[in-house]
N, C-alpha and C positions, 0 to 999 in steps of 0.2 A: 945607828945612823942619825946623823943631826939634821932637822928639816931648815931648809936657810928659810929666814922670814923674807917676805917676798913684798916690796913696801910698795903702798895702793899711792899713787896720785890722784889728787881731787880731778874730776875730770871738769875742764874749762867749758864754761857754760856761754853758748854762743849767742845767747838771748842778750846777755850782760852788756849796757853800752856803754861804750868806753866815751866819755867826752873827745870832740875831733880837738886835734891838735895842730899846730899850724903848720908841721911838718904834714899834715895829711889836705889841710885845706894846699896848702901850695903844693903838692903834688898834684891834687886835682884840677886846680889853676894851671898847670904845667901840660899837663896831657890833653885838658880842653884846647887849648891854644894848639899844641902840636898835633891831634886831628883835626883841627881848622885849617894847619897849614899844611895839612897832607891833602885834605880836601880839595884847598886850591891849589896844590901842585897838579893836582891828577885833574881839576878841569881846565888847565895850563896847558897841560900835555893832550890832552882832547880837544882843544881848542885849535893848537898848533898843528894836530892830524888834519883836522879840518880842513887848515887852511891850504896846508902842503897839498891835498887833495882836492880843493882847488884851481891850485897852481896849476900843476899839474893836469887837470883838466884842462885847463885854458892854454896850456904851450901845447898842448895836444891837437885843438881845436887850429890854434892859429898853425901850427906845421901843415896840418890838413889842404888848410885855406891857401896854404902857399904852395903848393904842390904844382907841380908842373902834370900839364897834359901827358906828358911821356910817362912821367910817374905813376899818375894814377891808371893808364894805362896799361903798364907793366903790370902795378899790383894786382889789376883785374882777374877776377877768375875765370872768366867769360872766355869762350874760344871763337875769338870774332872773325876768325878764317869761314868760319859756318853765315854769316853774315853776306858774303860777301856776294 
């Protein structure tokens, strides 16, 4: 039987520092920028919640205020028959 030789590679030393290359500075230029602009997307969109909720609020508020007597009324839970 013939033993196969079995060839060693030098194992790559992680300490070793490679000089940055501009492919790596602009990569990281690139990714800064794009979590910048992820950041203000999403306080965009939290801002937009906000306001819709707001809104919202306040078409709530003024329906209320325009309600008719009969309305608010009806929607009572009160059994005003006991009242009477």
């Amino acid at each position: 039987m013939m033993k196969k030789k079995q060839k060693r590679q030098q194992p790559v030393k992680k300490d070793e520092k490679k000089p940055a290359t501009l492919g790596d500075l602009l990569n990281q230029d690139i990714m800064q920028k794009l979590k910048a602009q992820q950041q203000e997307l999403k306080e965009e969109e939290e801002k937009k919640k906000q306001e819709d909720l707001l809104r919202k609020k306040e078409e709530q508020r003024l329906r209320e205020k325009n309600k008719s007597f009969e309305e608010l009324l009806s929607e009572s839970n009160m059994d005003w028959k006991k009242f009477k």
